[in-house]
Structures are given as C-alpha cells and as structure tokens.
C-alpha positions in Angstrom: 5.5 28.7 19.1 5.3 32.4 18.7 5.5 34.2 15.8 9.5 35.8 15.4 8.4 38.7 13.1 6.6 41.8 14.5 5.4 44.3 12.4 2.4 46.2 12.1 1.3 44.5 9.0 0.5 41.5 11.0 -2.1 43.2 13.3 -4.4 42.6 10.7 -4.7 39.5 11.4 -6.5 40.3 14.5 -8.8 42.9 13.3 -12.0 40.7 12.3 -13.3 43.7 10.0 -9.9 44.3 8.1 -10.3 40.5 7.2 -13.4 40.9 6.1 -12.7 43.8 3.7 -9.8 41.6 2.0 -11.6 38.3 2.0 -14.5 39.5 -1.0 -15.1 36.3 -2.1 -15.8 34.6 1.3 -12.9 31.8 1.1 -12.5 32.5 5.1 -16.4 31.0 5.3 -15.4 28.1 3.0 -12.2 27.2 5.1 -14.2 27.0 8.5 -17.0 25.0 6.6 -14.2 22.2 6.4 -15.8 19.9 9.4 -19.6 20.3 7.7 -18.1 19.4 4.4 -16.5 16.4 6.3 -20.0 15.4 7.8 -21.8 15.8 4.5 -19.4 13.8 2.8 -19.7 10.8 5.1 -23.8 11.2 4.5 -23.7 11.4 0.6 -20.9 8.5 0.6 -23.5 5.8 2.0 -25.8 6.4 -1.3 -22.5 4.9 -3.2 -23.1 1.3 -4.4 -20.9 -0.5 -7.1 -21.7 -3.4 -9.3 -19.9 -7.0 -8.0 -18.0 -7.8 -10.5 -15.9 -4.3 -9.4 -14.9 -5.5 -7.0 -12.5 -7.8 -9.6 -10.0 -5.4 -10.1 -6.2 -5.0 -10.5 -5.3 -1.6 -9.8 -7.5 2.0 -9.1 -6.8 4.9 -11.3 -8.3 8.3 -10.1 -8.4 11.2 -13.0 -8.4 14.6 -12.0 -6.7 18.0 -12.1 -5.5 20.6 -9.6 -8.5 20.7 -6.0 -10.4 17.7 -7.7 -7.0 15.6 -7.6 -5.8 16.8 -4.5 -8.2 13.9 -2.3 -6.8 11.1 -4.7 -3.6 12.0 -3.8 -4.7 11.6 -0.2 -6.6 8.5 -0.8 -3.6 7.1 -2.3 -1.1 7.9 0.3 -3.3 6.3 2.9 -4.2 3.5 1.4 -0.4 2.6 0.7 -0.1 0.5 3.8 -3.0 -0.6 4.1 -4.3 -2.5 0.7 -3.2 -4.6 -1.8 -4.1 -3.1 -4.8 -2.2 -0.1 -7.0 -3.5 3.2 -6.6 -2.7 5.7 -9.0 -3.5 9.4 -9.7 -3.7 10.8 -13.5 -3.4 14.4 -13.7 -2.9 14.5 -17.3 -5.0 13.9 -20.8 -3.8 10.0 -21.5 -4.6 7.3 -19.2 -1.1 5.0 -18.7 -0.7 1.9 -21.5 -1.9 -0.5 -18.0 -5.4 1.2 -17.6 -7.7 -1.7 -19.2 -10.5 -3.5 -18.5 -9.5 -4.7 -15.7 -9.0 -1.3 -14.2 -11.4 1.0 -12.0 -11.0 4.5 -13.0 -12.6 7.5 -11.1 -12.8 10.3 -12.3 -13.1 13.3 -10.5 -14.1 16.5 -11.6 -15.7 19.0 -9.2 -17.4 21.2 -12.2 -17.5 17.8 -14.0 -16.3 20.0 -17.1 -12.1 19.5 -16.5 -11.2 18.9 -19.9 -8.4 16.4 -18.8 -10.4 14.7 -16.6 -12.9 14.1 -19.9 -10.6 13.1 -22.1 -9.1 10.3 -19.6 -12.7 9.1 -18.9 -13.3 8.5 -22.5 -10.6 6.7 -23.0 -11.4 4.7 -19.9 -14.4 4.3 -21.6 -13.5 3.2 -24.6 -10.7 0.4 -23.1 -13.8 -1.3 -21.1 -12.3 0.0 -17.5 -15.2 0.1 -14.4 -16.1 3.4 -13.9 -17.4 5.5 -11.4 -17.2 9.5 -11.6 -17.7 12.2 -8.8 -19.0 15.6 -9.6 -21.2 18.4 -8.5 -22.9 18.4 -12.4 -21.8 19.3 -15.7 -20.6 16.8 -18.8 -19.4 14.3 -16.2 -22.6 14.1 -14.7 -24.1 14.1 -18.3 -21.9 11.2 -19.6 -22.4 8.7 -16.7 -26.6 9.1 -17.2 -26.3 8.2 -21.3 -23.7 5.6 -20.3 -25.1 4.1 -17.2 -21.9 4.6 -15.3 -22.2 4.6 -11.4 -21.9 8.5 -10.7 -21.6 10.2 -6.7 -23.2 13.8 -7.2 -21.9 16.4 -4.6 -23.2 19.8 -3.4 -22.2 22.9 -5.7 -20.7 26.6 -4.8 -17.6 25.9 -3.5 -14.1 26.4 -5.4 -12.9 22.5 -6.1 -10.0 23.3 -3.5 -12.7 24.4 -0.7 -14.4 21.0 -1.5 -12.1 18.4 -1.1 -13.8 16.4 1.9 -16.7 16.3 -0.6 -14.1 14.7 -3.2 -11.7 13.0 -0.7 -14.3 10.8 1.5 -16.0 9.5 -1.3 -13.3 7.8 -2.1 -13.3 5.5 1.0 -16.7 4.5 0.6 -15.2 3.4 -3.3 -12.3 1.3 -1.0 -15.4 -0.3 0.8 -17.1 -1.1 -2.0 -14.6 -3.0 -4.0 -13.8 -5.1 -1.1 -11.0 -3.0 0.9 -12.2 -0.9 3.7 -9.8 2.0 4.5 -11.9 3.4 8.0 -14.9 2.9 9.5 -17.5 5.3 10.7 -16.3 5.3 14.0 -13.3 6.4 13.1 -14.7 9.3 10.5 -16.7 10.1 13.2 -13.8 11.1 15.5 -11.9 12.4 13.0 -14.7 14.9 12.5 -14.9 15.9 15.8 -11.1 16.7 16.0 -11.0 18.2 13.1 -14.4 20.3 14.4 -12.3 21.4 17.6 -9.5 22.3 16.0 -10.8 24.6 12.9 -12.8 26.8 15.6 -9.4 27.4 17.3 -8.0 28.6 13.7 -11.1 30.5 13.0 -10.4 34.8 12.5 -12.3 35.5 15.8 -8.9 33.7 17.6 -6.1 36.2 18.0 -2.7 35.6 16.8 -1.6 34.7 20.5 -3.5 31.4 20.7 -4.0 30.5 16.7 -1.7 28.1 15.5 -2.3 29.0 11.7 -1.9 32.8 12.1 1.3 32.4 14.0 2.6 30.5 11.2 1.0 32.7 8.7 3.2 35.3 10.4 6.5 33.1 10.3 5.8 32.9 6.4 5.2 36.1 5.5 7.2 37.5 2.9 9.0 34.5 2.6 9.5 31.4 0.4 7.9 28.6 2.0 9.9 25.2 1.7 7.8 22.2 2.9 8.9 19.2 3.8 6.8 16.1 4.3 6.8 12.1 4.9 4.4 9.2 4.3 1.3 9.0 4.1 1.4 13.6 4.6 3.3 13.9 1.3 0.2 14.6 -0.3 -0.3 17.1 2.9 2.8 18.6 1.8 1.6 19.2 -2.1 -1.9 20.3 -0.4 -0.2 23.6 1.4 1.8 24.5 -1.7 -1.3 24.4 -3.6 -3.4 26.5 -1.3 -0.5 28.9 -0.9 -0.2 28.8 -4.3 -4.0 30.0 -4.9 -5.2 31.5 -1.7 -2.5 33.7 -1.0 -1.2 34.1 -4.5 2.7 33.3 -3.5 5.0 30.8 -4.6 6.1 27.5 -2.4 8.2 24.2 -2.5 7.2 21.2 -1.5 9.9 18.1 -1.7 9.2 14.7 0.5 11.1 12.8 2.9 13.4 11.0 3.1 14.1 11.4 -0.8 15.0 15.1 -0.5 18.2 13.7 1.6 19.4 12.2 -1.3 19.3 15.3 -3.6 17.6 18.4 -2.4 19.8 18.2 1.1 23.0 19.7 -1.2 21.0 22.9 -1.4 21.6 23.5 2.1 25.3 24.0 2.4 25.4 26.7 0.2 22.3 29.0 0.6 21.0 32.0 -1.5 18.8 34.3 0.1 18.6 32.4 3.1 16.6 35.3 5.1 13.9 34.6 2.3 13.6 31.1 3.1 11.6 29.4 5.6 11.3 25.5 5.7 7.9 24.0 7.2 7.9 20.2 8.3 4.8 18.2 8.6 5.7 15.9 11.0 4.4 12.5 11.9 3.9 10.1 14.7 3.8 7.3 12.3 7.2 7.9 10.4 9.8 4.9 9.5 12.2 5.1 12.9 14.9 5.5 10.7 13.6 8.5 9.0 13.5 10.2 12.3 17.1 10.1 12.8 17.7 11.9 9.1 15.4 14.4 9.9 17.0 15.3 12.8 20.3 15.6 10.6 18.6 17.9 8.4 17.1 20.7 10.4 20.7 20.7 12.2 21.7 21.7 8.7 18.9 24.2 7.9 19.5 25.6 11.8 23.0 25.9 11.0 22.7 28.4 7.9 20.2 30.8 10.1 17.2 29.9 7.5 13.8 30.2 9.3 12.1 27.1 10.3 9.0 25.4 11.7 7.8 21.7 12.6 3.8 21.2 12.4 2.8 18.5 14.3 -0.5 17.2 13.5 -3.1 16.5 15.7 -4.8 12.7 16.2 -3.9 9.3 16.9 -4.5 7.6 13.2 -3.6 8.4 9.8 -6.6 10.1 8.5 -6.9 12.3 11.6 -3.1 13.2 11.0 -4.3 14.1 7.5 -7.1 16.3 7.8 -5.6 18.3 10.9 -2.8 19.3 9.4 -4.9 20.3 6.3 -7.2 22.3 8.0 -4.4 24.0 9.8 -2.2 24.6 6.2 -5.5 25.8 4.5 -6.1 28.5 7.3 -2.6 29.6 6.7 -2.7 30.1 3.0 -5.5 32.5 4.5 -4.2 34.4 6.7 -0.7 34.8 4.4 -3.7 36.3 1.6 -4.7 38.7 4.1 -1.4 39.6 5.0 -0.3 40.5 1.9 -3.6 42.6 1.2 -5.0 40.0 -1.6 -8.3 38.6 -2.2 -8.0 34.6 -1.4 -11.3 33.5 -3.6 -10.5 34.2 -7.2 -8.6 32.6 -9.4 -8.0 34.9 -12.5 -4.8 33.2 -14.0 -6.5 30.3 -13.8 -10.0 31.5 -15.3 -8.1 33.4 -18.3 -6.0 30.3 -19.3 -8.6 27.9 -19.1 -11.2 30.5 -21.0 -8.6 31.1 -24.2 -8.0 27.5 -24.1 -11.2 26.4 -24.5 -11.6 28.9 -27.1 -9.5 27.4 -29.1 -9.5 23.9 -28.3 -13.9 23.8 -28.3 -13.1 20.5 -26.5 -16.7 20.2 -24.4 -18.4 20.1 -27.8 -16.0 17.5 -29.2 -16.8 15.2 -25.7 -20.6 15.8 -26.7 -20.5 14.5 -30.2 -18.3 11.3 -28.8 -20.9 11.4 -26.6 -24.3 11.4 -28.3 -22.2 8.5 -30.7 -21.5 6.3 -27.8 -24.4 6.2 -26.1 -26.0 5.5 -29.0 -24.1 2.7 -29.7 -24.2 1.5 -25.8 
C-alpha cells in the first residue's frame, strides 16, 4: 500500500545519511540485529535445565516491567491455546495472593536491577515458589548465585526493548522444561529465516517505494496511532504502542479484539479530530471466524468517518512466525516515525530521570542486598 501523505519531510526516509545523523544512539543497528538476537537466543536457551520436581506446577508467573515484560506477554498469549497451565504476567511490586509454592515465577529483568521485578522475586522467595530468573547481570544475577536459584544469563548492551528475543525465547525452552513444549527447533529455525528475510526488506538502505515499515511510518506521521489487535497478536498490539511510545517519542492506543466492540466501538460514531487519527489492524490468519465478520463491521465504521486506516498482515504460517513478523515490521516503524519527526530513537531520558530520583529516595537495591546477605545466610 502506498503511503497517502507526500511531503518533503518524508524524503528523509530515503536519504541513508540524514538517518544516520538522527539515529545517535544506533537503535537502527539494534532493530536489524533482531534475527541474530533470535539465533542467539535459541543457542543460550539449550544451556537451560530445571530441577524435576518443576515440572509439578500449577500455574507460571513471569515478573517484569516495561521491554523485559514485553516477551512474557508474548509467551503468554501463545501459549493460551496450546497448554494447560495459567500463565500470568506481573508488572507490579506484589505477587497475586495465588503465587505459592506451588508456583514457578520468572523473573525477568534485562539489567537484573528493575526494582519491581526484585521485590516480586523476594516475595517469591520467601513463599517457597520455583524460580528461575533471566538477566544480562546485576542483583538478579547476584541473588540466584547466593540462593542457588536456576538463573539464564543473556548478552549485555542493548536497551531491554532491543532485546526481547534474548528475553522472549528463553521462555520456550522454560515451557520445555516443565513438561509443555510450545515449538520446536524446526520451527524456530524457520521462523528465523522469515523473520531474516523480511527485516533486510525493512532495513534504511530499502526506499520508501518497496519498504513496508517506512510506508507505514509515513501513514502515521503526525498522527495518533490507534491499534487494534486479536489473539494470540494482542501482546503485538501493546508491543507497537510501546516502541512508539519510546523510539519515536509519540503517544498511541492499543485496545484488542473483539472486546473493543463492546465498548471502544461507541467512539466511532462521533469522532474528534478525526484527521489526527489513524487506526492500525494487526491482522491474523488464525482469528475466531466469527471475529472476522465484526471486524469487517468495524473498519466500515472507521471508513465511514474518513479516519485514516491500515491492515498489517503478518507474514508466516504459525503463530510464532505471525508474532515476530509483525514485530519486526512495528519496531522498524516506531523508527522511521523517530526519524520523521527529527528525534533521536535510543535514549530514554523520562525514563532515566524518574527511575534515578526514585531510587534516590527509595535506596531500594541496598534494602534487596541486606535481605539478601540475611537469606542466604539462612539458606
């Protein structure tokens, strides 16, 4: 689909060495190093053993906070379907009353220093839950060596949201390992080369003529993104508000099918600042036939107000492959929309300031050190 803005501005998009210039922080070199990540991930997930007995379990809870959450939320979607046990994602402080010892809680922390994440592996901890963490170093790394919990180390000098195969595959292998495989190597295997093929054709050096993700990009631009999702892509649809979110420092929606037709759908008949709007479906080949059908009903809706709108259809014949094409595609575009709107896509300043003051004030890591050097002593 061709882009239906043309304006200078987005003739930067093709001009390698303006990119460049914007992208200081070398988030474009991240993004395209999305199908090595993949690789290394399957690699470092074959070191993962876990005791027997966890494979005794009632339920998984994964701990984590903004791109160390994001691959539970993935994990979780696609395992819906396909296994027995709950599968829950904490992106808080305080594990839920039903997290005991009869509970597997990973937590994930890319730094291994998310003070959220800490606190809900203490009190994992503490309530006798199996445990496994997954981290590039720091206190989580620290904690599982004095407390002899299973721990997956992955590579550093990536921002957590630039790592997520490194902190989405692991999880699989953990699915393996307590007795439910999600997909095998063959299928990772594939899945890596699609997604391989795919990221080259979203890669800078393709103009905006044949490049899926700067087209889109285009489409976006200066807009309000809306994006609307089903399945097992809702997590898809959180994924490319979150990179917009911090890549391109804009705001977006995300709501998920078919629940927004039973509350956000009255938004559509009377639109504000509809020429600011543009709506974003991730589409799938494996949605309920029903849901089809209501779809359908509401893009006539959103057509009918004159509000901008675009279907993604991922790439792939299974779930997973689904997945990770449609994130490579939506993390490209929270690029190019950065570059677009003149804005360095690597830091994270908001972020660094809030989590600097708080920790100033809070001196949390030194509180999970002393509970620290008490319970391993006691262990």
């Amino acid at each position: 689909m061709k882009p239906e803005v043309c304006s200078n501005s987005i003739s930067v998009l093709d001009n390698v060495e303006a990119i460049r210039m914007i992208d200081k922080g070398n988030m474009g070199l991240m993004i395209s190093s999305f199908p090595t990540l993949l690789k290394e991930a399957v690699t470092l997930s074959r070191n993962l053993a876990l005791p027997r007995e966890y494979r005794n379990i009632k339920e998984v809870v994964i701990c984590g906070m903004g791109g160390s959450a994001i691959g539970g939320e993935l994990f979780k979607d696609l395992s819906q379907s396909i296994i027995p046990l709950r599968v829950s994602v904490i992106r808080d402080y305080d594990l839920p009353r039903h997290v005991d010892e009869s509970s597997l809680v990973v937590a994930v922390s890319y730094s291994g220093n998310t003070e959220e994440t800490l606190e809900s592996f203490k009190q994992a901890y503490e309530r006798g839950s199996r445990m496994i963490a997954i981290a590039s170093n720091g206190l989580l790394e620290k904690a599982c060596s004095k407390l002899k919990i299973p721990f997956l180390g992955v590579p550093s000098g990536y921002t957590p949201r630039s790592a997520l195969p490194l902190l989405f595959i692991p999880l699989l292998k953990v699915a393996e390992e307590i007795g439910f495989p999600l997909v095998g190597e063959g299928e990772l295997a594939k899945a890596h080369r699609l997604v391989e093929e795919y990221n080259y054709k979203l890669t800078p050096e393709n103009p905006l003529s044949r490049n899926p993700a700067k087209q889109l990009a285009a489409r976006l631009n200066e807009k309000l993104p809306i994006i609307y999702s089903m399945g097992h892509l809702k997590s898809v649809a959180l994924r490319y508000k979150d990179q917009i979110n911090e890549n391109a420092k804009m705001r977006a929606m995300c709501d998920q099918l078919p629940e927004a037709n039973h509350n956000e759908v009255e938004a559509w008949e009377k639109i504000d600042f509809k020429e600011l709007l543009h709506v974003v479906f991730i589409d799938s080949r494996f949605k309920n036939p029903y849901l089809a059908e209501s779809i359908n009903q509401l893009i006539s809706a959103i057509e009918k107000e004159g509000v901008g709108l675009s279907m993604v259809k991922p790439l792939g014949e299974t779930m997973l492959e689904e997945m990770l094409s449609a994130i490579i595609l939506g993390d490209w575009v929270s690029y190019y929309l950065a570059i677009l709107r003149g804005v360095d896509p690597a830091p994270v300043r908001l972020i660094s300031d809030l989590k600097k003051k708080h920790d100033e004030k809070t001196r949390y890591s030194e509180k999970f050190e002393e509970w620290l050097g008490k319970s391993a002593k006691s262990n």
